[in-house]
Every structure is written in structure tokens, then in C-alpha cells.
PDB file with one MODEL, atoms N, CA, C and O in Angstrom:
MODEL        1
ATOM      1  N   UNK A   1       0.841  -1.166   0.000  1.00  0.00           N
ATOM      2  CA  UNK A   1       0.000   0.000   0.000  1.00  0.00           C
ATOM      3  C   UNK A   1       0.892   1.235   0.000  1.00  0.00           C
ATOM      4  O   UNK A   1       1.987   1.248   0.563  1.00  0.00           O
ATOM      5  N   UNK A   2       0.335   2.357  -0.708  1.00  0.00           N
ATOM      6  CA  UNK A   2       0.783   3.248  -0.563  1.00  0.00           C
ATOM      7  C   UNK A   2      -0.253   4.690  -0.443  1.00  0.00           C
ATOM      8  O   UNK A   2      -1.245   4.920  -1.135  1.00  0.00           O
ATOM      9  N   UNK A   3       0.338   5.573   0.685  1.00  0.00           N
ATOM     10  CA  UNK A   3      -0.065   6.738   0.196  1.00  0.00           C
ATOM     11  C   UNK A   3       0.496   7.835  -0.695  1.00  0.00           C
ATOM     12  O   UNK A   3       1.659   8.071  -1.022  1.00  0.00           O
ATOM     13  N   UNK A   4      -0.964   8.610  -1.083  1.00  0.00           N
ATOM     14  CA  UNK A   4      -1.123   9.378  -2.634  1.00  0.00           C
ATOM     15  C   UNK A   4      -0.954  10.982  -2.007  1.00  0.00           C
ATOM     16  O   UNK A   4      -2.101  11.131  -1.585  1.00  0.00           O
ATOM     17  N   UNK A   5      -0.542  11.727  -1.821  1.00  0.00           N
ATOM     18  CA  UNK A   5      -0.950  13.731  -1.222  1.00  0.00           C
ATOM     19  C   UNK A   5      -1.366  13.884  -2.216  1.00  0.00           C
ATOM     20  O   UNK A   5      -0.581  13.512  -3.088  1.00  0.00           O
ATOM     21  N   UNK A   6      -2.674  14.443  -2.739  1.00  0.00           N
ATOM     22  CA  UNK A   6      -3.451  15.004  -3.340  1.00  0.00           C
ATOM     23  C   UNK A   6      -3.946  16.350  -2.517  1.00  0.00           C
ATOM     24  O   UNK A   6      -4.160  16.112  -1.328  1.00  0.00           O
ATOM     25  N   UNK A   7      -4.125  17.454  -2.844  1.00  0.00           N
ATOM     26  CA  UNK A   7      -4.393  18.502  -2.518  1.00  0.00           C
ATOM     27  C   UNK A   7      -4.758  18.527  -1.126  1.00  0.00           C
ATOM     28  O   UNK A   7      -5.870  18.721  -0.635  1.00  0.00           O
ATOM     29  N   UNK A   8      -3.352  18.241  -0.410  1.00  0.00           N
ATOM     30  CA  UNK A   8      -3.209  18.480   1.241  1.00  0.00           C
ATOM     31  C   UNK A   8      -4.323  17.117   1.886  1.00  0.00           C
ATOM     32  O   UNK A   8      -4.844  17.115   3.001  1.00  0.00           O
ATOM     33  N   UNK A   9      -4.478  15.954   0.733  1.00  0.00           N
ATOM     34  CA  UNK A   9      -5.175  14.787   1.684  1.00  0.00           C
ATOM     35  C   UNK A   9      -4.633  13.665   1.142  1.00  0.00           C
ATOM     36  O   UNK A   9      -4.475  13.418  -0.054  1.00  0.00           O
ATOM     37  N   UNK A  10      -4.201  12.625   2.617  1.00  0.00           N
ATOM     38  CA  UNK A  10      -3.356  11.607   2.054  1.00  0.00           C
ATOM     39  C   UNK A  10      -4.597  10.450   1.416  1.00  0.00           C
ATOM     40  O   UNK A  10      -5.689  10.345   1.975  1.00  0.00           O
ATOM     41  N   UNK A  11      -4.183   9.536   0.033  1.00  0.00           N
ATOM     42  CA  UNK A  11      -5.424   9.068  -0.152  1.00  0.00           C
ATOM     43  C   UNK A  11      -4.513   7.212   0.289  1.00  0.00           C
ATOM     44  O   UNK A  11      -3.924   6.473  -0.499  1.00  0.00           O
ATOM     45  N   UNK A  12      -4.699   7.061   1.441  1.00  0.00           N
ATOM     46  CA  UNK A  12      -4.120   5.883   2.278  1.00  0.00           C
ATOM     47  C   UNK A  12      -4.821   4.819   1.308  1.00  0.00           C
ATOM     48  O   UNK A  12      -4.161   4.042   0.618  1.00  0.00           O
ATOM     49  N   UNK A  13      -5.761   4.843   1.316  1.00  0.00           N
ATOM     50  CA  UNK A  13      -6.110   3.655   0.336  1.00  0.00           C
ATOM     51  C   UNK A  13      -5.814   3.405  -1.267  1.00  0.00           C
ATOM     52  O   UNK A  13      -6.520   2.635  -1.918  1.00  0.00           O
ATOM     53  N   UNK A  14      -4.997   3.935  -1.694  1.00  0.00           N
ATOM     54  CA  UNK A  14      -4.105   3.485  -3.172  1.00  0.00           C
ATOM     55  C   UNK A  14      -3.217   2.526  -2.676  1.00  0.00           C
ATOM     56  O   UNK A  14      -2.330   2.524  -1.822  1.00  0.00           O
ATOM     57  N   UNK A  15      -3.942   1.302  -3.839  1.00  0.00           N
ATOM     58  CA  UNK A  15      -3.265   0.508  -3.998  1.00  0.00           C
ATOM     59  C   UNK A  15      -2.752  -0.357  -5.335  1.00  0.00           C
ATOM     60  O   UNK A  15      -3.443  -0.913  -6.189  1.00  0.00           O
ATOM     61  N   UNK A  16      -1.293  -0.274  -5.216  1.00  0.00           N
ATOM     62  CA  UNK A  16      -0.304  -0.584  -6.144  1.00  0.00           C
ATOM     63  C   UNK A  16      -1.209  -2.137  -6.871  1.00  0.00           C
ATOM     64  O   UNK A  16      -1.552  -2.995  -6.057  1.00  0.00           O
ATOM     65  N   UNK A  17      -1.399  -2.275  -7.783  1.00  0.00           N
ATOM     66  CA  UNK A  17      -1.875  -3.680  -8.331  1.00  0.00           C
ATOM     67  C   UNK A  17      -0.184  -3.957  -9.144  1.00  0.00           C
ATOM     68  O   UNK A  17       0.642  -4.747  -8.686  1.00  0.00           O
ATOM     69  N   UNK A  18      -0.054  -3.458  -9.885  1.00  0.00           N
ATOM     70  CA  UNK A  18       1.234  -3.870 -10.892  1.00  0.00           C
ATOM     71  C   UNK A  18       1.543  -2.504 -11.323  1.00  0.00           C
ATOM     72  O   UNK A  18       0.943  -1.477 -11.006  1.00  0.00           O
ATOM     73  N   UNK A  19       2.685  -2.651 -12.182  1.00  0.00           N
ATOM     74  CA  UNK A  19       3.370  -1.424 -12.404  1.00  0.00           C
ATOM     75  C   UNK A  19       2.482  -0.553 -13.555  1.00  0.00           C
ATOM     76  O   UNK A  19       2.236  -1.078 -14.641  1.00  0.00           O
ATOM     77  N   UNK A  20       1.970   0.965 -13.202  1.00  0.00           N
ATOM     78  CA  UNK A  20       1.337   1.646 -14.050  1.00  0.00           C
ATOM     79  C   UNK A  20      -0.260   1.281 -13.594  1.00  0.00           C
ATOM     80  O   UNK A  20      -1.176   1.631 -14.337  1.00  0.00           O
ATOM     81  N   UNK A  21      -0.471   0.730 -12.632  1.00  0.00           N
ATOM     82  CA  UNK A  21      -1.954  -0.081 -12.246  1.00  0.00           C
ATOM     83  C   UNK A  21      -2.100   0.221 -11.115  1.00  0.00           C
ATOM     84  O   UNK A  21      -1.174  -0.166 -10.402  1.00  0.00           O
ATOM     85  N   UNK A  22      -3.409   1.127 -10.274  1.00  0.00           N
ATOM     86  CA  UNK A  22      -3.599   1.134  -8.922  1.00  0.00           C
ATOM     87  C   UNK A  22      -4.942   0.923  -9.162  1.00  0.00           C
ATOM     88  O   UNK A  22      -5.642   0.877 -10.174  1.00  0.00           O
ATOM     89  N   UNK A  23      -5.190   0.767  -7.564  1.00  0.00           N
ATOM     90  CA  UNK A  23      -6.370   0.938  -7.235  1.00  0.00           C
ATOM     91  C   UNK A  23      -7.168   1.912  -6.309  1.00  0.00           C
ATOM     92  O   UNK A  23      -6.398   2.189  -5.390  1.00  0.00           O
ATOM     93  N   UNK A  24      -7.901   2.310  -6.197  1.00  0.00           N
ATOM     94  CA  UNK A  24      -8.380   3.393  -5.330  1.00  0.00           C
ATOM     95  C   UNK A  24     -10.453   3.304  -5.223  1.00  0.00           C
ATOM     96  O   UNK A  24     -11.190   3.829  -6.058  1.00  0.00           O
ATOM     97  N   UNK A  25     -10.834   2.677  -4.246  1.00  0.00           N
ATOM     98  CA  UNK A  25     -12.146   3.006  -3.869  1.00  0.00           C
ATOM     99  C   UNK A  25     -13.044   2.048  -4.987  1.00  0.00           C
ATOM    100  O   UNK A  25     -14.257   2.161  -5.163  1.00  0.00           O
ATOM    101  N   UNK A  26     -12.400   1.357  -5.493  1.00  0.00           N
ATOM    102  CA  UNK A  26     -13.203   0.552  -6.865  1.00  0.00           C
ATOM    103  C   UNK A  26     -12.611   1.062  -7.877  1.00  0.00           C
ATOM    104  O   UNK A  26     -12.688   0.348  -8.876  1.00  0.00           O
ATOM    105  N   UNK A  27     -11.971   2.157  -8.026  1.00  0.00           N
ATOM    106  CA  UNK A  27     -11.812   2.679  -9.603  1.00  0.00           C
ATOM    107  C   UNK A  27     -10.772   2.550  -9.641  1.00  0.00           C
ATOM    108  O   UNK A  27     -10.109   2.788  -8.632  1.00  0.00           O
ATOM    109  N   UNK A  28      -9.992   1.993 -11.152  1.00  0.00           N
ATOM    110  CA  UNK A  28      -8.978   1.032 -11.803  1.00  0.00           C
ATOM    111  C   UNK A  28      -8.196   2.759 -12.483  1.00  0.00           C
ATOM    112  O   UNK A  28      -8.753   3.474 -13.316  1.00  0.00           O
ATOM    113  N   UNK A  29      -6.657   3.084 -11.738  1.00  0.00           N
ATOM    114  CA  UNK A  29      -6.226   4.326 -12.162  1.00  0.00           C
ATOM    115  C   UNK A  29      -4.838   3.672 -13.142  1.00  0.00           C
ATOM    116  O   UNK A  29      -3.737   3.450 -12.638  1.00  0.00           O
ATOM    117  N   UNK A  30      -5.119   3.465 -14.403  1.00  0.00           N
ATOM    118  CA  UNK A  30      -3.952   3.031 -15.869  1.00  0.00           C
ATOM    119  C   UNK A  30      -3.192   3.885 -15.847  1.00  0.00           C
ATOM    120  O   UNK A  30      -3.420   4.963 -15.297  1.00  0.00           O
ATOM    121  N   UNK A  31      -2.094   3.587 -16.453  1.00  0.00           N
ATOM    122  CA  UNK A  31      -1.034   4.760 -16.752  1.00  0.00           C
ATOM    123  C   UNK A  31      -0.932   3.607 -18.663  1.00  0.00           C
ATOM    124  O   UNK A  31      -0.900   2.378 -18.723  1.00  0.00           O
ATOM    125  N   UNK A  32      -0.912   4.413 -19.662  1.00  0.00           N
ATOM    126  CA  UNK A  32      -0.645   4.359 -20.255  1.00  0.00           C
ATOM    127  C   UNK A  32       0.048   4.977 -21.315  1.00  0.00           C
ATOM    128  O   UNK A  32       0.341   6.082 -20.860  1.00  0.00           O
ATOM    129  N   UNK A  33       0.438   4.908 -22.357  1.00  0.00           N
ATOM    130  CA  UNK A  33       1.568   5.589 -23.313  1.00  0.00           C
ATOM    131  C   UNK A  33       0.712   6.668 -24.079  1.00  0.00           C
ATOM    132  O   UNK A  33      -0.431   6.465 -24.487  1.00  0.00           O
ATOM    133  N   UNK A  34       1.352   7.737 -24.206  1.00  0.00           N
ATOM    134  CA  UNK A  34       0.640   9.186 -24.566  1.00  0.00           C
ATOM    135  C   UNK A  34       1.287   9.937 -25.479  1.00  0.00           C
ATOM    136  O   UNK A  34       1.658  10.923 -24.844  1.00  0.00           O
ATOM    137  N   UNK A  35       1.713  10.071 -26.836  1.00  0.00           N
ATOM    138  CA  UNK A  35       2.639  11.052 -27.452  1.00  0.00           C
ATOM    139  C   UNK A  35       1.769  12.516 -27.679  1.00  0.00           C
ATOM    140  O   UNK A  35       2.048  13.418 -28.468  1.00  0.00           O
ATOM    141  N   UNK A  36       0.740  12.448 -26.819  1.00  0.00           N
ATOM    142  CA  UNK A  36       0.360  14.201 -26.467  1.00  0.00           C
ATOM    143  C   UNK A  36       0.512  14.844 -25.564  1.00  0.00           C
ATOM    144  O   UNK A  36       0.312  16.046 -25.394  1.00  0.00           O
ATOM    145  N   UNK A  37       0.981  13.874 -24.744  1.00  0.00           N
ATOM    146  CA  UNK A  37       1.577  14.884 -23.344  1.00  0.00           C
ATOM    147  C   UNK A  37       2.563  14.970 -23.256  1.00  0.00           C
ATOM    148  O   UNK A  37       3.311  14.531 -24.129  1.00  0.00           O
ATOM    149  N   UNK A  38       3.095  15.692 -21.951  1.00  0.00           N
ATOM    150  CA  UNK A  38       4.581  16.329 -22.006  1.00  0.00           C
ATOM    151  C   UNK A  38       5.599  15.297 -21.230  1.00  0.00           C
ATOM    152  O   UNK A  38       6.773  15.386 -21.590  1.00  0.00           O
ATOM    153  N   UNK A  39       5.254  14.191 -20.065  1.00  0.00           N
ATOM    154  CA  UNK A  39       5.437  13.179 -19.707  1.00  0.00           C
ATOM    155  C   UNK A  39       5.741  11.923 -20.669  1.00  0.00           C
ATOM    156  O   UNK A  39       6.565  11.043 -20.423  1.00  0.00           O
ATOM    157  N   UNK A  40       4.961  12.000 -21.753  1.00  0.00           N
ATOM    158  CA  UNK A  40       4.552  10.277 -22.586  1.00  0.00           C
ATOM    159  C   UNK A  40       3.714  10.008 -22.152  1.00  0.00           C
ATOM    160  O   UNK A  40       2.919   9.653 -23.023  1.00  0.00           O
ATOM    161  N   UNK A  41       3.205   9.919 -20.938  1.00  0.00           N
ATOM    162  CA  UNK A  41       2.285   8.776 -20.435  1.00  0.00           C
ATOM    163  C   UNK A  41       0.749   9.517 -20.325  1.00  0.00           C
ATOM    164  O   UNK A  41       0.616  10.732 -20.472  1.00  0.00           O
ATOM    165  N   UNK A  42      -0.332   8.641 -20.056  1.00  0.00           N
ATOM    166  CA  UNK A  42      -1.548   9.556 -19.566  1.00  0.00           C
ATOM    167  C   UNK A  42      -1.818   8.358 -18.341  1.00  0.00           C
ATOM    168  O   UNK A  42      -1.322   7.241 -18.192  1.00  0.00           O
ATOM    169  N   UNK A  43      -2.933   9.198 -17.468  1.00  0.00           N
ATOM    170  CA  UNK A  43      -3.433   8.141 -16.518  1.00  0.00           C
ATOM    171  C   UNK A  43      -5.421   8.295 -16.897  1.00  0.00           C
ATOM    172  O   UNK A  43      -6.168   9.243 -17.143  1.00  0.00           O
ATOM    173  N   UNK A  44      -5.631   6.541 -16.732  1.00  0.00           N
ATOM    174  CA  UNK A  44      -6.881   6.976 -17.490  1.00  0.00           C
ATOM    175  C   UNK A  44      -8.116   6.286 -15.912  1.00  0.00           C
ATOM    176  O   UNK A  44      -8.098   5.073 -15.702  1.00  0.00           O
ATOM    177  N   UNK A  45      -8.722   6.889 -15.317  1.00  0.00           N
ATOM    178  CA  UNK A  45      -9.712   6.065 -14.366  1.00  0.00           C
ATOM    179  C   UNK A  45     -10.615   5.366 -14.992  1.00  0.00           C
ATOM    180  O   UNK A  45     -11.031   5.679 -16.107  1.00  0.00           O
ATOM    181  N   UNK A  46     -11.042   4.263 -14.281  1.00  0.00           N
ATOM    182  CA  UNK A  46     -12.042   3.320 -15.286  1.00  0.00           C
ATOM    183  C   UNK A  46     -12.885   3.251 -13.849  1.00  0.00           C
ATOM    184  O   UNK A  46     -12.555   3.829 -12.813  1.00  0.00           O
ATOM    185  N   UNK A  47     -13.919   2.499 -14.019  1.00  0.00           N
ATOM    186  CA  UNK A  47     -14.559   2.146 -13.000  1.00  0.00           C
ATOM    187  C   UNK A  47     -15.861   1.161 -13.956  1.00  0.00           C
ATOM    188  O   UNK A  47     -16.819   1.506 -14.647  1.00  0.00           O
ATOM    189  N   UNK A  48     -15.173  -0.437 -13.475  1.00  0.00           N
ATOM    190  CA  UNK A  48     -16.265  -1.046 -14.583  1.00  0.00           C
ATOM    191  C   UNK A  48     -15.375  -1.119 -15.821  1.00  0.00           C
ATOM    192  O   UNK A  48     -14.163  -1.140 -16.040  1.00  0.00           O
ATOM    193  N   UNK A  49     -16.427  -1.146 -16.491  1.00  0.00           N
ATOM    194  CA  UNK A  49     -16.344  -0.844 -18.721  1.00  0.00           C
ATOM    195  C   UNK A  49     -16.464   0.668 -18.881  1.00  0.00           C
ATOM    196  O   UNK A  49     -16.781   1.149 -19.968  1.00  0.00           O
ATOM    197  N   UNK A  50     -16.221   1.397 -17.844  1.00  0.00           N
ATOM    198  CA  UNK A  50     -16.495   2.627 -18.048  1.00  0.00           C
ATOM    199  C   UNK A  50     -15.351   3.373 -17.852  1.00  0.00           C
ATOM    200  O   UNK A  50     -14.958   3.471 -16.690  1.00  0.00           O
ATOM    201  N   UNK A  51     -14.364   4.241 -19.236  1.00  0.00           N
ATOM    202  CA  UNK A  51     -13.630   4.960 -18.869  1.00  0.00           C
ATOM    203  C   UNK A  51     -14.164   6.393 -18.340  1.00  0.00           C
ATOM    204  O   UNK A  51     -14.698   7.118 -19.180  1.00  0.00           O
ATOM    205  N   UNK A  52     -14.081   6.751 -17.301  1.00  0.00           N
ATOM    206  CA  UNK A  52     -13.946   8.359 -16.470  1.00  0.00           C
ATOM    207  C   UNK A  52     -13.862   9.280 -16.432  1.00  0.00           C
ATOM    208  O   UNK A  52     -14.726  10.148 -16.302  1.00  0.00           O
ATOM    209  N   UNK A  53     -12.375   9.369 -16.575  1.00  0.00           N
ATOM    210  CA  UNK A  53     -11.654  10.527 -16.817  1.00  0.00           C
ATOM    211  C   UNK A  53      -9.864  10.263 -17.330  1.00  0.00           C
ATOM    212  O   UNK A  53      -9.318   9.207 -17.011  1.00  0.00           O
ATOM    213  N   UNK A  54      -9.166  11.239 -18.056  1.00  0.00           N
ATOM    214  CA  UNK A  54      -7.978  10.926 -18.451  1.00  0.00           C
ATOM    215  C   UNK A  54      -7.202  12.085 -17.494  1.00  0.00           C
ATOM    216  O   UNK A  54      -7.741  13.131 -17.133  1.00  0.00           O
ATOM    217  N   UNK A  55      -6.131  11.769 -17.234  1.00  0.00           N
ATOM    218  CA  UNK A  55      -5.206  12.965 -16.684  1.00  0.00           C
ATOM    219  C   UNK A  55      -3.655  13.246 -16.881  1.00  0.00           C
ATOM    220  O   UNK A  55      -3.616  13.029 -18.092  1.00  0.00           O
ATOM    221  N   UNK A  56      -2.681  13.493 -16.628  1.00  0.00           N
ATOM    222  CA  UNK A  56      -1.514  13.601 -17.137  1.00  0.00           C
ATOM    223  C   UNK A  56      -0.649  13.001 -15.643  1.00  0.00           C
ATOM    224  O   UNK A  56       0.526  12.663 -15.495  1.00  0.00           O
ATOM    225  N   UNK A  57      -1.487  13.038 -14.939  1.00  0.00           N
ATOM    226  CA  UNK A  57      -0.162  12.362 -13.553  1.00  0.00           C
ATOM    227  C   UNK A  57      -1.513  11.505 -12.800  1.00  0.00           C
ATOM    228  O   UNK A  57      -2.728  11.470 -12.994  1.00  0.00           O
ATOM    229  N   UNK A  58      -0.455  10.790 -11.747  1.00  0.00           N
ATOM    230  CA  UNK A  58      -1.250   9.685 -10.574  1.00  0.00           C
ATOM    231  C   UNK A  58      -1.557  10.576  -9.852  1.00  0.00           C
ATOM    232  O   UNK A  58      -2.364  10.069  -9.073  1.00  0.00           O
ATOM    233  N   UNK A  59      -1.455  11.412  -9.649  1.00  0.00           N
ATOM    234  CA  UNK A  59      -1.869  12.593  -8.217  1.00  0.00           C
ATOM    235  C   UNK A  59      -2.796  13.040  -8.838  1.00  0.00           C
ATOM    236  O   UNK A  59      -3.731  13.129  -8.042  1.00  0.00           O
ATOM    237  N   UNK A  60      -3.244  13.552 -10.296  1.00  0.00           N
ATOM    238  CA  UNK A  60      -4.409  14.333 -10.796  1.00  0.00           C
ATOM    239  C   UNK A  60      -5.612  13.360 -10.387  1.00  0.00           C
ATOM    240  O   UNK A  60      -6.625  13.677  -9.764  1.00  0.00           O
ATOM    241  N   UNK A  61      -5.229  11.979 -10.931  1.00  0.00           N
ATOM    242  CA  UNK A  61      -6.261  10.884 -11.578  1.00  0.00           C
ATOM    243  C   UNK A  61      -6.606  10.386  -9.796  1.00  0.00           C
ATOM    244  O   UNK A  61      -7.791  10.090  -9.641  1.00  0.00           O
ATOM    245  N   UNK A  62      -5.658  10.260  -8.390  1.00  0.00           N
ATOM    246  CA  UNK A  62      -6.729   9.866  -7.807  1.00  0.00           C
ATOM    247  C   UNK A  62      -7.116  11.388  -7.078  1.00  0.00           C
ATOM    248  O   UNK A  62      -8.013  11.263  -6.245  1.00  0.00           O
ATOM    249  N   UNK A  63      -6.760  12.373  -7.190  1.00  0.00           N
ATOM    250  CA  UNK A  63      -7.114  13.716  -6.885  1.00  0.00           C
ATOM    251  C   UNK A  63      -8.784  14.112  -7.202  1.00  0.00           C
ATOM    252  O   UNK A  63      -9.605  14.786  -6.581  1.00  0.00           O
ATOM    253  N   UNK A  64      -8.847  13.165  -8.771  1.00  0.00           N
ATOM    254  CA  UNK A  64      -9.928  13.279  -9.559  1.00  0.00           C
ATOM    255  C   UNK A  64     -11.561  12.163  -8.596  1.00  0.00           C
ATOM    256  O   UNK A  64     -12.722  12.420  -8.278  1.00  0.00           O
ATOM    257  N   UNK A  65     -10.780  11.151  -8.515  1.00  0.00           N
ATOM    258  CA  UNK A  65     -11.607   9.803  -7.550  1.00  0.00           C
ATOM    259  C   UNK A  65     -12.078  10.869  -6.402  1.00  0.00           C
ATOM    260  O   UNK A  65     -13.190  11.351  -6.186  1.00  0.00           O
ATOM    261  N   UNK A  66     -10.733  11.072  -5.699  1.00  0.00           N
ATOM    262  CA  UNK A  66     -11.426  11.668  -4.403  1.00  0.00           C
ATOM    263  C   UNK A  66     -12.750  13.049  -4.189  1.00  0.00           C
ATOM    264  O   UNK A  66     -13.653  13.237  -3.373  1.00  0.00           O
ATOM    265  N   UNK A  67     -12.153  13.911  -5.603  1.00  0.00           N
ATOM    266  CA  UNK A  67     -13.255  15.121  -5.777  1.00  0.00           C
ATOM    267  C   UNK A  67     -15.068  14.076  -6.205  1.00  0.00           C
ATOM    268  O   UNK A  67     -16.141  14.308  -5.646  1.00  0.00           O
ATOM    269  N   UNK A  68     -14.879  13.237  -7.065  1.00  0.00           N
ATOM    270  CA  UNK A  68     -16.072  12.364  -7.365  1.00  0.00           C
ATOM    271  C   UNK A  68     -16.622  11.539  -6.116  1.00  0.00           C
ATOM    272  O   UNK A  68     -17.802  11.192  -6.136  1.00  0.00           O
ATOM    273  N   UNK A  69     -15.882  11.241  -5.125  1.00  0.00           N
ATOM    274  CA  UNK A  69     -16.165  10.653  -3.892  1.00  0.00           C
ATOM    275  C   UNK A  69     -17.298  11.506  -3.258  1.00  0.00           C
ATOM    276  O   UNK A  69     -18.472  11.187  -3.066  1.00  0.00           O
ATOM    277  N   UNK A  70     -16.686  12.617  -2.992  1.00  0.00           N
ATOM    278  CA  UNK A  70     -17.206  13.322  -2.146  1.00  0.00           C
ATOM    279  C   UNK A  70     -18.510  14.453  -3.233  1.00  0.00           C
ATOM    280  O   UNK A  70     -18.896  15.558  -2.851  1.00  0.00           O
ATOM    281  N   UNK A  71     -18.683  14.190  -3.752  1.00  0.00           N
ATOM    282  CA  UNK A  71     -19.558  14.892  -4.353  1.00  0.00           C
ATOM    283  C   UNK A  71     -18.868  15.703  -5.790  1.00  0.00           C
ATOM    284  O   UNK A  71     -19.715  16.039  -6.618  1.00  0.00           O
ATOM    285  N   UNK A  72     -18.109  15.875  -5.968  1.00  0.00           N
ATOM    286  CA  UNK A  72     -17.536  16.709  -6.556  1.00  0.00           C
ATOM    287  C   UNK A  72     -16.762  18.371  -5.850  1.00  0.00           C
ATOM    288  O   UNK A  72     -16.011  18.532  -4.888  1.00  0.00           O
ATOM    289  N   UNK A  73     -17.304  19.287  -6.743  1.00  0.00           N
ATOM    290  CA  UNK A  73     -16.588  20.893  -5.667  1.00  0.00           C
ATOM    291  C   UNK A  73     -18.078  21.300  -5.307  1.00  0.00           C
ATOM    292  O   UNK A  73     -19.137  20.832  -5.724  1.00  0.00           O
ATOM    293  N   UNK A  74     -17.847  22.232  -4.476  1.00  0.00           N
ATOM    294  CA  UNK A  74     -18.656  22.826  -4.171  1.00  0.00           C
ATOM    295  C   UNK A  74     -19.385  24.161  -5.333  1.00  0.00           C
ATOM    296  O   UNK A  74     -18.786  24.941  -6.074  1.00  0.00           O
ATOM    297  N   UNK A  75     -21.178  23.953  -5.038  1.00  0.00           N
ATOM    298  CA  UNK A  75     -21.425  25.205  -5.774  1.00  0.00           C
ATOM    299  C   UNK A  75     -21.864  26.150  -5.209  1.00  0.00           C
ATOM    300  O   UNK A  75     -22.071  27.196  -5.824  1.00  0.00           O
TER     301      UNK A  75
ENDMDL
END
């Protein structure tokens, strides 16, 4: 196990499955190969057959889980 700091909150429950593969709360966070970003890589959340959301780092993508957890932002 590892923890994630996402905007000043540790997300204790990421967990490492294999390399480029976590897990977080049910939703499956990929890292895959990207020649549009500035990294190479993208990170894509799935949850299910359902892709999510795409992001450019592991801190955005479970940054992203945790804002959907909780409702999203505030309006």
C-alpha cells in the first residue's frame, strides 16, 4: 500500500496492483503511453467498462476519484 498527497489529503487507500496499475475506492487508475503529453504517459480512471476521466499524472487521476467521492466541488 501506498499513500497518494493530493491537494493536502493523504489518499491511504491506493493501492499498487502492478506497475502503471492502482487501485483506489473501486476505480482502476492506468497509466498508459501518450505522445500528447509532455510526460509520454496519460493516466486513465475506469470504473467497470467505463472509462472516467484521463489525466496527465497519478496525483491528478486519484485527486480526480477523491473530488467524485465526495460529491464533486462545491457550488
Amino acid at each position: 500500500m501506498s499513500t497518494l498527497m493530493t491537494a493536502g489529503t493523504a489518499l491511504a487507500d491506493l493501492v499498487q496492483v502492478d506497475l502503471g496499475w492502482w487501485k483506489l475506492a473501486g476505480y482502476d487508475l492506468v497509466q498508459v503511453v501518450s505522445p500528447r503529453t509532455a510526460l509520454g504517459t496519460a493516466w486513465i480512471v475506469w470504473h467497470g467498462d467505463h472509462v472516467l476521466h484521463t489525466t496527465d499524472t497519478l496525483p491528478h487521476a486519484g485527486g480526480w476519484v477523491a473530488n467524485h467521492l465526495t460529491g464533486g466541488q462545491a457550488r
